[in-house]
Backbone as CSV, one residue per row, in Angstrom:
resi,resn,N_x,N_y,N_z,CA_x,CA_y,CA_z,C_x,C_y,C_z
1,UNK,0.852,-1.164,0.000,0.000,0.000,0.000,0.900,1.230,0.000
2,UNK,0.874,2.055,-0.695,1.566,3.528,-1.159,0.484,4.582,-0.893
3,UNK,1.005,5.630,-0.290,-0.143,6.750,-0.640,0.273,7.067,-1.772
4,UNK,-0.919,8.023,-2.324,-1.029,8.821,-3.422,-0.438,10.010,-3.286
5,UNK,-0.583,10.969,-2.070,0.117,12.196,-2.093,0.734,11.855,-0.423
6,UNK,1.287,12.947,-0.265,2.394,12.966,1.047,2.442,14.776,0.960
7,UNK,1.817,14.892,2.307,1.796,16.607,3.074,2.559,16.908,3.726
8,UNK,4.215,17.345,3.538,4.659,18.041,4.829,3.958,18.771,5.435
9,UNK,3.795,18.590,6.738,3.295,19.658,7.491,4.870,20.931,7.611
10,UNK,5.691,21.092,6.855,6.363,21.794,6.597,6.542,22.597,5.659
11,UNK,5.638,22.374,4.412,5.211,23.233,3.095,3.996,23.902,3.287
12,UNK,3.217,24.143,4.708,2.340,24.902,5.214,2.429,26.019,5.834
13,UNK,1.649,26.627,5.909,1.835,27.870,7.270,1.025,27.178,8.457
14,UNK,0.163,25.964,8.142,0.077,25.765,10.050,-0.202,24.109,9.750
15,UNK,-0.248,23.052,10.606,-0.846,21.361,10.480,-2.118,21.532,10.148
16,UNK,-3.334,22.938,10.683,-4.498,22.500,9.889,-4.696,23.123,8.544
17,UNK,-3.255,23.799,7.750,-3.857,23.882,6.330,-3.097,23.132,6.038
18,UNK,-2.014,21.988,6.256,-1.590,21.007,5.511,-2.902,19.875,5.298
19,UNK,-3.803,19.391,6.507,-4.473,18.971,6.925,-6.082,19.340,5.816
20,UNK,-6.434,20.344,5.783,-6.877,21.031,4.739,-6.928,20.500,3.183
21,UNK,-5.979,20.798,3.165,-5.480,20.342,1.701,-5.386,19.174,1.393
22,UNK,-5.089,18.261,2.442,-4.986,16.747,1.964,-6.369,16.608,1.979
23,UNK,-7.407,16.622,3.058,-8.518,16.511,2.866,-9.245,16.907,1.514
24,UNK,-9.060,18.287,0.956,-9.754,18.577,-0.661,-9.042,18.019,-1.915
25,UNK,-7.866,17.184,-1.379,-7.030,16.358,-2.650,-7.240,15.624,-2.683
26,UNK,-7.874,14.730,-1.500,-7.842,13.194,-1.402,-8.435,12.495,-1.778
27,UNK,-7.742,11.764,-2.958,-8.262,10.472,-3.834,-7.557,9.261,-3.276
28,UNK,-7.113,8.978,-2.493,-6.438,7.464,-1.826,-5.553,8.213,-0.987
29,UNK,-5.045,6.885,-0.798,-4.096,6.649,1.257,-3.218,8.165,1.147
30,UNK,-3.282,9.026,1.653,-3.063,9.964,1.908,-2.080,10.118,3.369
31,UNK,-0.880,10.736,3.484,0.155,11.383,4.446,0.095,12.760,5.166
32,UNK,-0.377,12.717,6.004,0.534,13.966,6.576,1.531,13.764,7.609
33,UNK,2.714,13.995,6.676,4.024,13.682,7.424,4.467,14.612,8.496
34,UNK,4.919,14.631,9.633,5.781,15.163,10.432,7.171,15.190,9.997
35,UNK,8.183,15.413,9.687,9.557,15.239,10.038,9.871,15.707,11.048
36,UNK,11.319,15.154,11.127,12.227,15.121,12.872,11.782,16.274,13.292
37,UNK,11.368,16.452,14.738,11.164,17.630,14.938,10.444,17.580,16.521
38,UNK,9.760,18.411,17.227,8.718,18.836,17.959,8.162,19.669,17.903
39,UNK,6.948,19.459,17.432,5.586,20.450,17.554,4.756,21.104,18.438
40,UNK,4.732,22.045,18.634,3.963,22.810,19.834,2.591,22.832,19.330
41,UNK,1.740,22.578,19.655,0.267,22.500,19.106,-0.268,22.776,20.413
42,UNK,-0.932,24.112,19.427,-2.237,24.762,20.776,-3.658,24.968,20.817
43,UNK,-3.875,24.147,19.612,-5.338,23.983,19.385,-4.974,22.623,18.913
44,UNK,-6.627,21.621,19.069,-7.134,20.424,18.538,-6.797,20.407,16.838
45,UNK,-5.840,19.467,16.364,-5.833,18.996,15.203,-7.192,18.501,14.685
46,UNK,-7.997,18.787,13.552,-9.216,18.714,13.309,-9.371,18.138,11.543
47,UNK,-10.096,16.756,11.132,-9.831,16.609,10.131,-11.613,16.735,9.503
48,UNK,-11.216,18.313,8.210,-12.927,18.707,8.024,-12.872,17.863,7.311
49,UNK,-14.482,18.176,7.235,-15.606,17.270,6.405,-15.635,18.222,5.856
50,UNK,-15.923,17.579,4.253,-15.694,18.301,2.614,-17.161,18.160,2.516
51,UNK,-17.595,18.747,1.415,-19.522,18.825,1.126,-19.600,17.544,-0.047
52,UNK,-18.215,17.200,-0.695,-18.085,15.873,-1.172,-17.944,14.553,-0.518
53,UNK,-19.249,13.764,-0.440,-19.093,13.080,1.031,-17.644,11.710,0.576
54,UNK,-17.160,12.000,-0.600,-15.927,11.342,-0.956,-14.840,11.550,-0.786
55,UNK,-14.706,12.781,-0.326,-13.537,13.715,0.411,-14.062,13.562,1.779
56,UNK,-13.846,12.989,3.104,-14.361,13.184,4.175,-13.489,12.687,5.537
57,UNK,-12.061,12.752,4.787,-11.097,12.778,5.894,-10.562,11.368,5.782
58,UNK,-11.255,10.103,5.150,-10.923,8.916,5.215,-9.659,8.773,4.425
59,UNK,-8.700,8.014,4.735,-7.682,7.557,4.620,-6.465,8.488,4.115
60,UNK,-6.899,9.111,5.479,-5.370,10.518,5.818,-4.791,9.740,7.269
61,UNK,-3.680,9.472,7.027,-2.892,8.790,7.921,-1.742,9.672,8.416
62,UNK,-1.742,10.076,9.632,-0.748,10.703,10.286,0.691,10.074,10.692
63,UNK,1.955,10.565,10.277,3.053,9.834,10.135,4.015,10.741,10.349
64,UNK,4.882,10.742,11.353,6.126,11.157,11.443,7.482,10.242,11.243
65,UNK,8.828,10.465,12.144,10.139,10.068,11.734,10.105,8.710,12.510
66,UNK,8.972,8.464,13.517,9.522,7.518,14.451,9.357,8.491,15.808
67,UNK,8.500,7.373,16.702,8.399,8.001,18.204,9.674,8.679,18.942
68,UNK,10.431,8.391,18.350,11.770,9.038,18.817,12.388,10.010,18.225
69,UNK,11.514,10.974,17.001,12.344,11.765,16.510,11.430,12.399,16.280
70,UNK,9.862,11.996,16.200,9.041,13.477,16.057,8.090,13.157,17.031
71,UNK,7.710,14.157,17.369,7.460,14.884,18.740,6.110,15.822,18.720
72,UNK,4.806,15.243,19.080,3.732,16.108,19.354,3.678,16.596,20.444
73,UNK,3.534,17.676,20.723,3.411,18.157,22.771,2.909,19.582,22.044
74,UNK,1.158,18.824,22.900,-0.376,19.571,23.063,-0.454,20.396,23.731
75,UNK,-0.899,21.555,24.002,-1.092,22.336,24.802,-2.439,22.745,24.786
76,UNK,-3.692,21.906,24.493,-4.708,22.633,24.204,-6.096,22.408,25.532
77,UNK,-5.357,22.434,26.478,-6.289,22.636,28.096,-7.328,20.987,28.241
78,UNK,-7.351,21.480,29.253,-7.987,19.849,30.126,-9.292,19.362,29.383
79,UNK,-9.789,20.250,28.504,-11.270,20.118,27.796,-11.603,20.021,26.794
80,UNK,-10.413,19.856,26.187,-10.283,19.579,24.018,-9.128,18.466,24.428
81,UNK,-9.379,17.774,22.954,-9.055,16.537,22.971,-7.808,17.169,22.154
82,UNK,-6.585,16.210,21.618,-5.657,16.824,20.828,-6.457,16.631,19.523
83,UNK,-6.851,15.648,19.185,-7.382,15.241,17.620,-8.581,15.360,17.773
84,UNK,-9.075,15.782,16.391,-11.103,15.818,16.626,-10.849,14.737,15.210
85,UNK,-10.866,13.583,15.670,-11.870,12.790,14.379,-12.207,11.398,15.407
86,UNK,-12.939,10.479,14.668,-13.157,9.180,15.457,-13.774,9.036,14.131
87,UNK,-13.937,7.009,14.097,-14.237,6.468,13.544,-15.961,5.767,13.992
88,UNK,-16.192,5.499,13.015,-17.157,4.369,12.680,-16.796,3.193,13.179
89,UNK,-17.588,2.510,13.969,-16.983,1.309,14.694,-18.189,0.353,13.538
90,UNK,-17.939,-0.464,12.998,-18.397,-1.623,12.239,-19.528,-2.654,13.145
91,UNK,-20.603,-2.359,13.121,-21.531,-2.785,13.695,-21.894,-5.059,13.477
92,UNK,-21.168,-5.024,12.521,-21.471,-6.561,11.966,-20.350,-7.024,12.976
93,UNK,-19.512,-6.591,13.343,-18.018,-7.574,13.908,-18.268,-6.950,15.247
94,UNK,-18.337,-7.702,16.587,-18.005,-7.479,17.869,-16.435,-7.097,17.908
95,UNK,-16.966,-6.428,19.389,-15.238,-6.181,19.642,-14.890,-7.558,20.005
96,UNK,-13.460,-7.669,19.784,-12.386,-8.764,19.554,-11.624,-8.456,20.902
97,UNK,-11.030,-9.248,21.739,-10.123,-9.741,22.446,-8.877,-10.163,22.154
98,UNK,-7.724,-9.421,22.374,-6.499,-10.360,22.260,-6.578,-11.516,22.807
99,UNK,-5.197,-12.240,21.798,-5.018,-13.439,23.018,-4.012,-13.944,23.713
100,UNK,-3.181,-12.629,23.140,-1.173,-12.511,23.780,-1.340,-11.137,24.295
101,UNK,-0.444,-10.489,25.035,-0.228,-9.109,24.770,0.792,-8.867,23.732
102,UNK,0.781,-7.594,23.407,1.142,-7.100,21.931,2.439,-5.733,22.693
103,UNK,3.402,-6.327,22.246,4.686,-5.073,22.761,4.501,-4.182,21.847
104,UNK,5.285,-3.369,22.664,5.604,-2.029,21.728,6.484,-2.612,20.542
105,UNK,5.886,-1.721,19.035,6.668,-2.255,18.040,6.590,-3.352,17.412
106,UNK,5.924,-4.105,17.980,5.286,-5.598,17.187,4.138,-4.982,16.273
107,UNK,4.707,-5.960,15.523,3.668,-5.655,14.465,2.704,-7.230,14.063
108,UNK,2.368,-7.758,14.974,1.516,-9.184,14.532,0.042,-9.145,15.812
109,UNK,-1.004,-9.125,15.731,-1.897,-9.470,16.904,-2.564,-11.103,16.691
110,UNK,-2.357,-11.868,17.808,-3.483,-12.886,17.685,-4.505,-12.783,18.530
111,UNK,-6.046,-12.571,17.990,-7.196,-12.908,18.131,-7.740,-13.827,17.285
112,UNK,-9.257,-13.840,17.366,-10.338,-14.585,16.154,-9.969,-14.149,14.604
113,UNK,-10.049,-14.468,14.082,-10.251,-14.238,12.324,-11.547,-13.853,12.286
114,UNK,-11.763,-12.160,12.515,-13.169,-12.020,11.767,-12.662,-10.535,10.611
115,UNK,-11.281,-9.964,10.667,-11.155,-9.380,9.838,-10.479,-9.734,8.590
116,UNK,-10.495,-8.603,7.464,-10.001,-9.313,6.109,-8.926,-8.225,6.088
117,UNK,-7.510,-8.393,5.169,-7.058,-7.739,4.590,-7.203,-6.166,4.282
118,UNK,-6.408,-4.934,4.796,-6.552,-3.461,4.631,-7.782,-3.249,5.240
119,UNK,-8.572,-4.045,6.277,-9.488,-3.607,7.362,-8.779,-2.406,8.161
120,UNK,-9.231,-1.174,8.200,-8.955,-0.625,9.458,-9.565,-0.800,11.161
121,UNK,-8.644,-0.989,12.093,-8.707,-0.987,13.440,-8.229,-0.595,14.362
122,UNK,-8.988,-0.394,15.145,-8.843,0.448,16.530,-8.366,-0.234,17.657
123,UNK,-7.355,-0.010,18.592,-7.116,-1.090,19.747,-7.667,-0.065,20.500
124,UNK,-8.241,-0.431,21.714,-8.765,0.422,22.887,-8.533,-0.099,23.932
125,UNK,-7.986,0.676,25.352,-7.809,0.167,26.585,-9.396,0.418,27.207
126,UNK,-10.016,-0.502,26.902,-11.632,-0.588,27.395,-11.331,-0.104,29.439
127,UNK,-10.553,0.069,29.888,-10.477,0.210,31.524,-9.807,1.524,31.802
128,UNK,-9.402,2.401,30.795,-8.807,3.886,30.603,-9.917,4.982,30.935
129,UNK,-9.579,5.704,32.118,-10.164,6.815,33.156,-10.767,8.288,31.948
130,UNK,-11.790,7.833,31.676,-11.784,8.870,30.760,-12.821,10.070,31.335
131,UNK,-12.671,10.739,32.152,-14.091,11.548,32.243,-14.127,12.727,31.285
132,UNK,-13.408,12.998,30.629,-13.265,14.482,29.526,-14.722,13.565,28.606
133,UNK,-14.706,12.703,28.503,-16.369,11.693,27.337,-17.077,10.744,28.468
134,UNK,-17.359,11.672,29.788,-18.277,11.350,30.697,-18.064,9.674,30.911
135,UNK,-17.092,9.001,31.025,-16.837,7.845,32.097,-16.447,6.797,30.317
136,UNK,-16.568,7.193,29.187,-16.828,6.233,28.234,-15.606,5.962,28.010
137,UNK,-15.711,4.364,28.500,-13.741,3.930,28.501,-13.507,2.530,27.336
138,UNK,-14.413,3.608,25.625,-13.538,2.870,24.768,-12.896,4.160,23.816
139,UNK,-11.868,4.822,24.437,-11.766,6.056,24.058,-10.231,6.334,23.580
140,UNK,-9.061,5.325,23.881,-8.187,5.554,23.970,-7.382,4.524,23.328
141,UNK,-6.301,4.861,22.680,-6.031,3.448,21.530,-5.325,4.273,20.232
142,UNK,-4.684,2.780,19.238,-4.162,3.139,18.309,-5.290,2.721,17.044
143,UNK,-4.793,3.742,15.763,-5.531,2.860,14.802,-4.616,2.440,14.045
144,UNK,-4.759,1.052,13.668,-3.820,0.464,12.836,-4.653,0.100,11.525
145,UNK,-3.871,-0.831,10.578,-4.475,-1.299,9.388,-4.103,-3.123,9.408
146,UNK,-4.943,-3.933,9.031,-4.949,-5.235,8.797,-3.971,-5.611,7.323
147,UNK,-2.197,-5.424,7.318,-1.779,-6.631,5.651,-2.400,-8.094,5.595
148,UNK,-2.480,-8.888,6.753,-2.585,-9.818,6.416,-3.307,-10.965,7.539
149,UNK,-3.751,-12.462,7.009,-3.881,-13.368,8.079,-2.555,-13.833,8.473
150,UNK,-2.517,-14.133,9.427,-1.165,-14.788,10.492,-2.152,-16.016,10.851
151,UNK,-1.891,-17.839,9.917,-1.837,-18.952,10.345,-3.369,-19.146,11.053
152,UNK,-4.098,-18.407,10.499,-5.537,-18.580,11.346,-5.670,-18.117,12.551
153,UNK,-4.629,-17.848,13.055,-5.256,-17.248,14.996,-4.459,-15.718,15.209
154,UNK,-4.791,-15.103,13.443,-4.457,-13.704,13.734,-3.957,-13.024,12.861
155,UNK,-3.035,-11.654,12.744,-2.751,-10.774,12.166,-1.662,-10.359,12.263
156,UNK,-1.533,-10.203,10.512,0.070,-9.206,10.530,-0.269,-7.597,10.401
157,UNK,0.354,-6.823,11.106,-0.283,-5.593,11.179,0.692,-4.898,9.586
158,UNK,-0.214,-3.314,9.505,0.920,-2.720,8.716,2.099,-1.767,9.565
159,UNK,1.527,-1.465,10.542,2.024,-0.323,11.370,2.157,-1.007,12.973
160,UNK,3.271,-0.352,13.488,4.143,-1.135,14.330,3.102,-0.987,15.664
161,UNK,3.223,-1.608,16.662,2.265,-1.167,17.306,3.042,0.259,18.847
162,UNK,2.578,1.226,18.820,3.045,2.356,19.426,3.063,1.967,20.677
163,UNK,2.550,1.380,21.565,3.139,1.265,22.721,2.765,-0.225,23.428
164,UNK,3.201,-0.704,24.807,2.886,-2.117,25.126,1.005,-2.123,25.253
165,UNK,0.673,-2.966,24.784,-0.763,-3.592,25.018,-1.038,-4.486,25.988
166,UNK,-1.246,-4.587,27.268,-1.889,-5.652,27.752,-3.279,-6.784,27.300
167,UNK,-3.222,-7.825,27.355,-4.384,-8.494,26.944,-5.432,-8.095,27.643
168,UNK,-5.113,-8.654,29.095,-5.924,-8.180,29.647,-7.224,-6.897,29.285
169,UNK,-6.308,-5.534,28.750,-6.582,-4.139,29.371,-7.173,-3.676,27.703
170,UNK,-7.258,-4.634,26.526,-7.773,-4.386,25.421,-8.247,-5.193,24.574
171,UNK,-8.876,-4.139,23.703,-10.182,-4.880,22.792,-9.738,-4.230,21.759
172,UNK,-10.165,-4.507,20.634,-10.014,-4.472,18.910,-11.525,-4.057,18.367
173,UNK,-11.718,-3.241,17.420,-12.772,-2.879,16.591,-12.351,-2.840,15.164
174,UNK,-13.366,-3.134,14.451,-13.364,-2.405,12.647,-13.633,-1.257,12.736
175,UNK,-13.248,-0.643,12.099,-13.469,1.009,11.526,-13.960,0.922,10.158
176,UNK,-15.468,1.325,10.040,-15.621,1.386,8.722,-15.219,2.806,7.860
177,UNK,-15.214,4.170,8.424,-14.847,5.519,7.868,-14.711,6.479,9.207
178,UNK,-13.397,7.244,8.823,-12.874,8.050,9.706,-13.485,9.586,9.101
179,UNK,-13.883,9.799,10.510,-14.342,11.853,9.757,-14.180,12.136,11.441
180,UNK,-14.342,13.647,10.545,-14.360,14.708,11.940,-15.326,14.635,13.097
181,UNK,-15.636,15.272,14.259,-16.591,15.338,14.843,-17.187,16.441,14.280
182,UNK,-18.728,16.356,14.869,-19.577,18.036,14.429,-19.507,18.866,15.247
């Protein structure tokens, strides 16, 4: 999988008109890259909704150098979230259960086989203290993408996984389309 275009957020004057623009360009897997760096961000990163409901934020993937070389640090108060988008959780597939924990940087999960190939998914720490979304603790998590089956009892991921997962402490969803909030 290749994107089609790639956004420095460095050929902008701010992340939401790089952000912007990928959104009114976007015909496939779409970048907005970070390079090495740290970002001061003082408002919520926000991905609009276009009046083309085919432009609508889906498959803009946020990507920097590596957790160790680019650097988000939020400043946007106890009551905005850093990102305004969320997904569509896929109503046909229950949430999924690991059945290992998943380290930082692994890129394989075993659960059930109920997803296919370039499925997008959500890991969530279903037991994460959330009161900023009034107690709702499936709020917190990575989204990854499904390359492949792994041997029937699971998955090769595309994207590494960002930090340790407990089994215990998470659950898995489909994402059918990513957009903004209203």
């Amino acid at each position: 999988m290749y994107a089609v275009r790639v956004f420095n957020v460095n050929d902008y004057s701010s992340i939401q008109n790089a952000i912007d623009a990928a959104v009114q360009q976007n015909t496939g897997l779409t970048i907005i890259y970070f390079p090495v760096g740290t970002y001061y961000i003082n408002t919520p990163i926000i991905l609009n909704q276009n009046s083309n409901p085919l432009l609508d934020g889906s498959n803009i993937l946020f990507q920097g150098e590596g957790s160790d070389r680019t650097f988000l640090k939020f400043t946007v108060g106890n009551n905005n979230p850093c990102f305004k988008f969320s997904g569509k959780v896929d109503p046909s597939i229950n949430e999924q259960v690991i059945n290992a924990d998943i380290p930082k940087k692994a890129k394989r999960i075993l659960c059930n086989n109920v997803f296919t190939n370039n499925d997008c998914i959500h890991f969530y720490e279903f037991n994460f203290d959330d009161s900023y979304q009034g107690g709702n603790k499936k709020y917190v998590g990575q989204i990854n993408r499904i390359a492949s089956s792994y041997n029937n009892s699971g998955y090769d991921l595309v994207y590494e996984a960002s930090k340790d997962y407990s089994q215990s402490m998470l659950k898995i969803v489909r994402i059918l389309r990513i957009w903004r909030y209203n």
